[in-house]
Backbone as CSV, one residue per row, in Angstrom:
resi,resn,N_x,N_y,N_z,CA_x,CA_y,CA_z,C_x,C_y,C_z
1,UNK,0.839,-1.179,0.000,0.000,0.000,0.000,0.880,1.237,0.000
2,UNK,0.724,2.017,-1.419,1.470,3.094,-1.397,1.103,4.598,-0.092
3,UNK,2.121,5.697,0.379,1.490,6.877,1.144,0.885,7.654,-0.081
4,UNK,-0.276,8.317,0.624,-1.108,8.926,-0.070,-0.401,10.676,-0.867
5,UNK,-0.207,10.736,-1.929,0.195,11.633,-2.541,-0.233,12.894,-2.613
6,UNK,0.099,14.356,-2.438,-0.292,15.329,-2.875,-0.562,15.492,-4.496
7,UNK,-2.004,16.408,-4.900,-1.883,16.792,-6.763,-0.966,17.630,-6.731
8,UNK,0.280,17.561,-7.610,1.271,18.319,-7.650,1.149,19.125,-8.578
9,UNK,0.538,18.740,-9.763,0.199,19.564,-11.514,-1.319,20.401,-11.000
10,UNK,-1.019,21.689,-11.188,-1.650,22.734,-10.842,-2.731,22.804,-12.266
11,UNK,-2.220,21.915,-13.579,-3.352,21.527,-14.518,-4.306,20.459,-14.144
12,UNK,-3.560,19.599,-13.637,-4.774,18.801,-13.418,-5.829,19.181,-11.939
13,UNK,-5.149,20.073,-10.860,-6.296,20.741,-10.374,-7.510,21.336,-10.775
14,UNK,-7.054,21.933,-11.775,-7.959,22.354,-12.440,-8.993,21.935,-13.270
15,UNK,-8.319,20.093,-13.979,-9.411,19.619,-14.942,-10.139,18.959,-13.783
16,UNK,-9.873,18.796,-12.697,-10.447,17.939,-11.135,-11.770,19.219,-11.256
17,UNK,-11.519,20.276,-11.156,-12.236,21.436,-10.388,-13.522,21.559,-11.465
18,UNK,-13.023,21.127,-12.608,-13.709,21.947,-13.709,-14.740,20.547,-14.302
19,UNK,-14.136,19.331,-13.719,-15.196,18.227,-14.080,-16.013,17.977,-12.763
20,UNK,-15.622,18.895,-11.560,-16.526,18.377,-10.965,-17.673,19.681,-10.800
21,UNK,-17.185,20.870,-10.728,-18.253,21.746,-11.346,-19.410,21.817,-12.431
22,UNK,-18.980,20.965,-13.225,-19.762,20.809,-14.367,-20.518,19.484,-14.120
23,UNK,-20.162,18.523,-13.173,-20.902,17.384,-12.879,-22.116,17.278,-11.495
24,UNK,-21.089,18.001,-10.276,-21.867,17.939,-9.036,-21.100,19.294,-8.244
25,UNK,-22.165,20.118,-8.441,-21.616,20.936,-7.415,-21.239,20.832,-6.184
26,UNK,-21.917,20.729,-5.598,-21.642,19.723,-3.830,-20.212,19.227,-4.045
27,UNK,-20.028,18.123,-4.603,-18.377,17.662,-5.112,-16.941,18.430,-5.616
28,UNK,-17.821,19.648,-5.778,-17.294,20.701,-6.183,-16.631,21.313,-5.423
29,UNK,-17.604,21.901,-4.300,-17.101,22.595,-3.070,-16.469,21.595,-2.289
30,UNK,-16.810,20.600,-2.160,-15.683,19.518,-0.973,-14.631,19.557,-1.700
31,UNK,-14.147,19.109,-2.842,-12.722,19.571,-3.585,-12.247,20.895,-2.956
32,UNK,-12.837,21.773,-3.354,-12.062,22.730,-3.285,-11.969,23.544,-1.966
33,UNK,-12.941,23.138,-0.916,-12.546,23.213,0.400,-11.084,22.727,1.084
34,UNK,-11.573,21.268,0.568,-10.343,20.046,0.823,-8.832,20.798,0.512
35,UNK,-8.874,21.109,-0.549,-7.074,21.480,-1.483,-7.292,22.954,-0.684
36,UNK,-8.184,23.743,-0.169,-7.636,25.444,0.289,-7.405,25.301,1.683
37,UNK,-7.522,24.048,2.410,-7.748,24.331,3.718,-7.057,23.034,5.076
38,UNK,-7.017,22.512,4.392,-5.788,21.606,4.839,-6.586,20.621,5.843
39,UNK,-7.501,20.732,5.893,-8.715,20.080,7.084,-8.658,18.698,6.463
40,UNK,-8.450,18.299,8.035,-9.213,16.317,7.490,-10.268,15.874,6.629
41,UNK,-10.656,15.119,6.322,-11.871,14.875,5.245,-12.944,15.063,6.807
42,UNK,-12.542,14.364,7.973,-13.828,14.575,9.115,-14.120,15.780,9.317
43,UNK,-13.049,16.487,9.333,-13.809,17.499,10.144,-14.330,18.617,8.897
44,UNK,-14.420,18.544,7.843,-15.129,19.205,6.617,-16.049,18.754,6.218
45,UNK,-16.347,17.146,6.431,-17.962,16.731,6.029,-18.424,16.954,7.542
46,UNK,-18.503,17.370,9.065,-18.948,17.885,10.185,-19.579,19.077,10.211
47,UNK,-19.372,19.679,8.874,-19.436,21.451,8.888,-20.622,21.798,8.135
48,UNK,-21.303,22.538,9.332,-22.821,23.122,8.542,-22.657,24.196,8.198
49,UNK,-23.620,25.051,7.743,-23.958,25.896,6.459,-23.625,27.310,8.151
50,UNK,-24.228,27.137,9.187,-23.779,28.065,10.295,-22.598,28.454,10.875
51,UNK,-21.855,27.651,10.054,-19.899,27.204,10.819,-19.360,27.770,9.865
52,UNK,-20.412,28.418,8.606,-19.575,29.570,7.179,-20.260,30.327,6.705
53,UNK,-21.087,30.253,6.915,-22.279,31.451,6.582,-22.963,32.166,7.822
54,UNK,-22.540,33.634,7.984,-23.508,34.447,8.370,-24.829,34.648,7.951
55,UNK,-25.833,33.824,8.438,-26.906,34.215,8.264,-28.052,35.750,8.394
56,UNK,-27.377,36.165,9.280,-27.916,37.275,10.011,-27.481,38.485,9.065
57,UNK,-26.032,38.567,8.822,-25.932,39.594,7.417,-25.488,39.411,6.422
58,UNK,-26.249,37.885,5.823,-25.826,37.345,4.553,-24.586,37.282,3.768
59,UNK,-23.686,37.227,4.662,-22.397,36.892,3.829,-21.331,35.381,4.529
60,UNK,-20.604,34.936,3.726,-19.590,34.336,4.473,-18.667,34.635,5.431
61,UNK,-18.571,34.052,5.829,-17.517,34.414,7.707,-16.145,33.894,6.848
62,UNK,-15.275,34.779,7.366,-14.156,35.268,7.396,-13.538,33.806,7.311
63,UNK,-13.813,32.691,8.535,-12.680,31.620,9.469,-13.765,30.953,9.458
64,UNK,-13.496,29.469,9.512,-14.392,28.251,9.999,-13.422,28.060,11.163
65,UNK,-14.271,28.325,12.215,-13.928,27.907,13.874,-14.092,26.336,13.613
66,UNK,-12.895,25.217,14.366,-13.751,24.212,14.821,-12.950,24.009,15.862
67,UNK,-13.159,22.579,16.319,-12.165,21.440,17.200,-11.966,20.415,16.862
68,UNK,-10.601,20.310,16.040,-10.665,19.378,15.248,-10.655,18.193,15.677
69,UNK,-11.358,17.141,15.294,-11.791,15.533,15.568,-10.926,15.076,15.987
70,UNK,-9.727,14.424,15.026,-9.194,13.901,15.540,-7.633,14.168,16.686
71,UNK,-7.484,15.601,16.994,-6.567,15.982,17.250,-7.654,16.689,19.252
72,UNK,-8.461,17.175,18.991,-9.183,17.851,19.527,-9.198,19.257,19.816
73,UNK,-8.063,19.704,19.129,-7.404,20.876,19.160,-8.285,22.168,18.611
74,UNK,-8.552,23.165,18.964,-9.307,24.323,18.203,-8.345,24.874,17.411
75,UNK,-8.748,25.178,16.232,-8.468,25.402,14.849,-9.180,26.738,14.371
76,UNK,-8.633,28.095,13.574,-9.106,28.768,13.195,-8.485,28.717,11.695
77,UNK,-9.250,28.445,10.563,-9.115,28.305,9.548,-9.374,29.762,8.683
78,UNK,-8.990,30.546,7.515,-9.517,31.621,7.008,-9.700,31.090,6.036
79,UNK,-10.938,31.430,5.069,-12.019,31.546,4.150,-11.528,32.373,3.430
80,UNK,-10.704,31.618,1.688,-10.108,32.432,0.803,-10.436,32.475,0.010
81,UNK,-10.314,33.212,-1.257,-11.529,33.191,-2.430,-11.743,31.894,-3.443
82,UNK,-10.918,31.006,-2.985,-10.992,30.185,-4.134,-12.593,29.645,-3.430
83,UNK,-12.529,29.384,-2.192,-13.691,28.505,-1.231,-14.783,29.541,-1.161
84,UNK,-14.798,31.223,-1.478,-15.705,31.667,-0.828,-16.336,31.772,-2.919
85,UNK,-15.734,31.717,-3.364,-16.287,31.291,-5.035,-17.344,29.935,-5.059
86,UNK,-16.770,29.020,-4.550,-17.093,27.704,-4.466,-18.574,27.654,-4.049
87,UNK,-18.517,28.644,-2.526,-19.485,28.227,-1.352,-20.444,29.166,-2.144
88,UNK,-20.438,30.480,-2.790,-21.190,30.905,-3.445,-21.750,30.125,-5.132
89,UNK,-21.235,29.956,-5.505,-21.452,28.504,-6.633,-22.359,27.335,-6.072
90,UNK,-21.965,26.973,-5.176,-23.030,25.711,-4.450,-24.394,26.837,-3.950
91,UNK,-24.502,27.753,-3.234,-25.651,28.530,-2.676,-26.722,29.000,-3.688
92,UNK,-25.605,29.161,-4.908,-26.812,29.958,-6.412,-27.668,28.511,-6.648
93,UNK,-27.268,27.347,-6.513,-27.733,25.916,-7.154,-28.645,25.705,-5.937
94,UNK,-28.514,25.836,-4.846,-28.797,25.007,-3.655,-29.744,26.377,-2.545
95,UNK,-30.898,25.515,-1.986,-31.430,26.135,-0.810,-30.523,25.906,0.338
96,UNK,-30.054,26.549,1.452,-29.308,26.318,2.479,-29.968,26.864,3.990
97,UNK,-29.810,26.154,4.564,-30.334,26.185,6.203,-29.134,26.269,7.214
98,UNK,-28.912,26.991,8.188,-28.132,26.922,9.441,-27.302,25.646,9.832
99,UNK,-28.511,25.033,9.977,-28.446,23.655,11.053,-28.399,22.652,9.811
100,UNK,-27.972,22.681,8.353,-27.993,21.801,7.437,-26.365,21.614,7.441
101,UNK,-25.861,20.348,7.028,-24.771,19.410,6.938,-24.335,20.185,5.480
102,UNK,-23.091,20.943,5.124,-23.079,21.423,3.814,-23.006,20.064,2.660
103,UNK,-22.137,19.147,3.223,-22.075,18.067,2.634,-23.000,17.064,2.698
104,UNK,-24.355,17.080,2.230,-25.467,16.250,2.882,-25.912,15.569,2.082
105,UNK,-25.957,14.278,2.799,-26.179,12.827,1.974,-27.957,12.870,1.040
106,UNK,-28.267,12.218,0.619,-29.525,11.686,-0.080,-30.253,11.171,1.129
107,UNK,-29.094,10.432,1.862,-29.916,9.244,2.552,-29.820,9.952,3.818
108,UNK,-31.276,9.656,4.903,-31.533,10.572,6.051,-32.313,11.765,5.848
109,UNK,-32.337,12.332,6.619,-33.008,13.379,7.377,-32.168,14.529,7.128
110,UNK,-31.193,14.755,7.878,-29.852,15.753,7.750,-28.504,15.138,8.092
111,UNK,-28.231,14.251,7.445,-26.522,14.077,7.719,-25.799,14.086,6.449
112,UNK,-24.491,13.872,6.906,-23.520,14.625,6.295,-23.121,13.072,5.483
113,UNK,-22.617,13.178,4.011,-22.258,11.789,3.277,-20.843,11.210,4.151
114,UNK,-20.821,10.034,4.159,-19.319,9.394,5.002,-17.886,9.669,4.212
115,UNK,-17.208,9.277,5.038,-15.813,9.372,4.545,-15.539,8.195,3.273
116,UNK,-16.224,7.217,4.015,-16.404,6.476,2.202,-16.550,6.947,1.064
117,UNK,-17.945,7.486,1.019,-18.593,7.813,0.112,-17.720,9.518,-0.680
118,UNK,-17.308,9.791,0.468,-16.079,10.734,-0.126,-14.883,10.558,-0.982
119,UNK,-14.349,9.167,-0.473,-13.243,8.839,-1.134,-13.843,7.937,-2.158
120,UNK,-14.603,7.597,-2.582,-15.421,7.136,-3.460,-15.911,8.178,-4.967
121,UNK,-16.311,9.528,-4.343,-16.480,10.634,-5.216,-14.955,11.015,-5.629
122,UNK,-14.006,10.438,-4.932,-12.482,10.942,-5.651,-11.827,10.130,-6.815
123,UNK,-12.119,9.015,-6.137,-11.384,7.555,-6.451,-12.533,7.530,-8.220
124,UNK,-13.571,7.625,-8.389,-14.615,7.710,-9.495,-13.923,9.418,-10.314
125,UNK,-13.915,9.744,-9.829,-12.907,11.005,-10.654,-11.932,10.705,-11.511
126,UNK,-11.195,10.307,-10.585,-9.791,10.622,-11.303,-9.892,8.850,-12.375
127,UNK,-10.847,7.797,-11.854,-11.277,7.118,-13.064,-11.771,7.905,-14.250
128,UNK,-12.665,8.778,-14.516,-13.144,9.509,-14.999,-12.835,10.109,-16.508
129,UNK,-11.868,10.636,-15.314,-10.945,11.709,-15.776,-9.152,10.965,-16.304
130,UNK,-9.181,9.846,-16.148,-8.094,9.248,-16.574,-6.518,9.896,-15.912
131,UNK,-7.023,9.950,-14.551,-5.246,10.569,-14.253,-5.454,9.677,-13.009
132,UNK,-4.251,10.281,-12.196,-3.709,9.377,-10.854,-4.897,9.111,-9.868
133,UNK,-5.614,8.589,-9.057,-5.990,8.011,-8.101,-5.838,9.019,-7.239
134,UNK,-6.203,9.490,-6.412,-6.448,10.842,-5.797,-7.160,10.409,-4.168
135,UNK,-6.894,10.593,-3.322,-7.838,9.943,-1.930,-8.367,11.788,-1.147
136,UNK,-9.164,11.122,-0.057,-9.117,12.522,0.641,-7.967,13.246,1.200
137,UNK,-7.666,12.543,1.739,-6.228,12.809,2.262,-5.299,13.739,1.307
138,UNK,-5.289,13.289,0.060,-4.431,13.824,-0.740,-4.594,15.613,-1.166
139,UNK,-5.822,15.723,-0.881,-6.393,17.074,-0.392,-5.917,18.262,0.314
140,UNK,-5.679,16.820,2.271,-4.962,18.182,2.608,-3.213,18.345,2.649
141,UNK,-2.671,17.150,1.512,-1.446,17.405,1.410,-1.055,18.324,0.361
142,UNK,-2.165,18.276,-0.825,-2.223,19.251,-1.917,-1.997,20.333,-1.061
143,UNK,-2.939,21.102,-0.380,-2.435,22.156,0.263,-1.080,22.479,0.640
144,UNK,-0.812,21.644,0.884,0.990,21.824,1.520,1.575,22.107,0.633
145,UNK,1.413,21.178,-0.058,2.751,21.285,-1.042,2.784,22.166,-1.980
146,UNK,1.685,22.724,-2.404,1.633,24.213,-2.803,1.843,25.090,-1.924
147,UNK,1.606,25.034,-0.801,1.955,26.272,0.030,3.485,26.557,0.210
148,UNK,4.417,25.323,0.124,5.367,24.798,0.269,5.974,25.428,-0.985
149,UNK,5.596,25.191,-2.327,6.359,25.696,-3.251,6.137,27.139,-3.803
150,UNK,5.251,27.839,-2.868,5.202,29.238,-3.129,5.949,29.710,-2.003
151,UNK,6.974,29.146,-1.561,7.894,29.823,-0.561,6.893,29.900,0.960
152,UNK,5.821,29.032,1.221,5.779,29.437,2.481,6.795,28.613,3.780
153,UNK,6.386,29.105,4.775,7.335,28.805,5.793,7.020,27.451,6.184
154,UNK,8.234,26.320,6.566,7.185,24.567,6.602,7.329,24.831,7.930
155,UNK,8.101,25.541,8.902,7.874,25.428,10.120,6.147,25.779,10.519
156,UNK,5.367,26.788,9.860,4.134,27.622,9.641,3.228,26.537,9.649
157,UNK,3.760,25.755,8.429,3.143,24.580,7.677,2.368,23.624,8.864
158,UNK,3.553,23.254,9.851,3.768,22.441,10.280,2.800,23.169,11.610
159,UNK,2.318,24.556,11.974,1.398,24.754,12.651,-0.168,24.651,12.053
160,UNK,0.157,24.643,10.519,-1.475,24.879,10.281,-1.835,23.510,10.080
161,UNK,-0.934,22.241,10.021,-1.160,20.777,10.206,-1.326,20.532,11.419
162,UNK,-1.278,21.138,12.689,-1.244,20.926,14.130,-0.403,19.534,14.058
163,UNK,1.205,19.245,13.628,2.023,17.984,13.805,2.573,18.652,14.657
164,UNK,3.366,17.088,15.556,4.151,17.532,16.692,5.323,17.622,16.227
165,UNK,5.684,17.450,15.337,7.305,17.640,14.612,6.917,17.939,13.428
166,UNK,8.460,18.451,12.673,8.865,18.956,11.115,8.695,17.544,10.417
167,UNK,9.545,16.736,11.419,9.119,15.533,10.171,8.158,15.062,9.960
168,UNK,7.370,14.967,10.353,6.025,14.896,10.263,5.481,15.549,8.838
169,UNK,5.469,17.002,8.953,5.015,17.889,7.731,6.121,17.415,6.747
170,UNK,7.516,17.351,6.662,8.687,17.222,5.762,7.677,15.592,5.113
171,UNK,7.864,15.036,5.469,7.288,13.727,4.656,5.399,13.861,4.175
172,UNK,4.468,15.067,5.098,3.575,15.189,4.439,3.553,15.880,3.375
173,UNK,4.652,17.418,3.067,4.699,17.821,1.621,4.965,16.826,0.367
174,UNK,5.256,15.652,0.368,5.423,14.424,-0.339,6.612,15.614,-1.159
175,UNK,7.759,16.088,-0.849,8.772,16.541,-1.588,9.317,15.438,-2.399
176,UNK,9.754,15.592,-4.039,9.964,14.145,-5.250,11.622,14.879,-5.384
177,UNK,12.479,14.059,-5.867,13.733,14.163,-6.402,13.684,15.520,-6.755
178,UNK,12.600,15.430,-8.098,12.659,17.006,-8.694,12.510,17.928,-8.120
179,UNK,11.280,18.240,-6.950,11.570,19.498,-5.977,12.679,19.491,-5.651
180,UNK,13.501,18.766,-5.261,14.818,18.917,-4.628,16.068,19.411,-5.865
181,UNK,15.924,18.733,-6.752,16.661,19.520,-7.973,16.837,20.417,-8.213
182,UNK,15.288,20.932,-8.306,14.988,22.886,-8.539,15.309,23.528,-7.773
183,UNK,16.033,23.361,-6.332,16.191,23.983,-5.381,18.274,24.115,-5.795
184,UNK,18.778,23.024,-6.075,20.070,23.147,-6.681,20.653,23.598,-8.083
185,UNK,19.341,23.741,-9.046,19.519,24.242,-10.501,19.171,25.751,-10.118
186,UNK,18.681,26.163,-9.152,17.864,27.353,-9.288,18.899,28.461,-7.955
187,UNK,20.003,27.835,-7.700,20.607,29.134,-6.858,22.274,28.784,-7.904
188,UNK,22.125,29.564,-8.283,23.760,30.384,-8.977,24.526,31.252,-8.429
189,UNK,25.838,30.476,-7.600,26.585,31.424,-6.869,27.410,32.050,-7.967
C-alpha cells in the first residue's frame, strides 16, 4: 500500500475542479474546500452551512472555527476566495439552512455523506478523468505542497497541520527528487 500523494500539476487541479463543477456541485465545493484548507476529510464533512455562513448579514464568515476531531485541538481556519467562489457557486444551485450538513447525503433526514462515500467521489474522478488516483487525504497534502512551493514557511506549515514535529510535515509535503533539484539548478553562486 502506497502513502497517499499530494496533486502536484496545478493543470490537473484544475481539470479535477472543472469536471466536478460541471458534474456535481456539492463535489465541487468539498474539492475545493479540501485542497484550500488543509482540514481532514472529518472534520469538513462535520461542517454546517452556520460554521460559514452568516446568516444574520448574509455573507460568508471570514474563518471556519472548529475542534478538530481527531486531534481535539481548536483550529481557526480563514475563508479564501478560491472557497468563498465555491461556497457561493453551491448557494446559487442550492437552498441552504443553518443547522444543514453542507455536505449532505440523499440518505436521512440531515446528515452529512461518510468518509467512504467521499473517497469514493475521488477515487470515481480521477477514473473519470483518466489521471492518478487521488484519496481525501491527498487534499490536505495538496495544500501543503503548494503552500510549500510558493515559498511558504514549513515550520508555519507544520502549525497549520497541528504535527508535533517537522518531520512529520517534511514527509507530508510528499517533496519528489525534482523538488529537490529545482532547489540546486535554481541558486547560482
Amino acid at each position: 500500500m502506497g502513502t497517499t500523494q499530494p496533486i502536484r500539476n496545478k493543470e490537473t487541479i484544475e481539470v479535477i475542479k472543472k469536471y466536478f463543477k460541471e458534474n456535481n456541485v456539492r463535489n465541487y465545493l468539498l474539492f475545493v474546500l479540501g485542497i484550500n484548507t488543509a482540514l481532514r476529510i472529518s472534520d469538513i464533512l462535520k461542517l454546517k452551512w452556520k460554521d460559514i455562513y452568516d446568516f444574520k448579514n448574509d455573507e460568508i464568515k471570514s474563518h471556519i472555527a472548529l475542534v478538530e476531531q481527531k486531534t481535539g485541538k481548536e483550529t481557526l481556519v480563514a475563508i479564501n476566495q478560491s472557497v468563498k467562489a465555491a461556497l457561493e457557486t453551491f448557494r446559487n444551485t442550492n437552498k441552504v439552512r443553518p443547522d444543514e450538513f453542507i455536505f449532505r447525503s440523499r440518505k436521512g433526514e440531515n446528515k452529512p455523506i461518510g468518509r467512504t462515500r467521499a473517497y469514493t467521489i475521488f477515487a470515481d474522478a480521477a477514473k473519470s478523468l483518466n489521471i492518478e488516483k487521488f484519496s481525501c487525504h491527498s487534499l490536505r497534502k495538496t495544500f501543503g505542497y503548494h503552500a510549500w512551493k510558493k515559498n511558504q514557511n514549513p515550520v508555519l506549515l507544520m502549525e497549520v497541520y497541528n504535527h508535533s514535529s517537522f518531520a512529520i510535515t517534511r514527509k507530508y509535503l510528499g517533496i519528489l527528487q525534482e523538488d529537490k533539484d529545482s532547489v540546486f539548478l535554481s541558486v547560482l553562486l
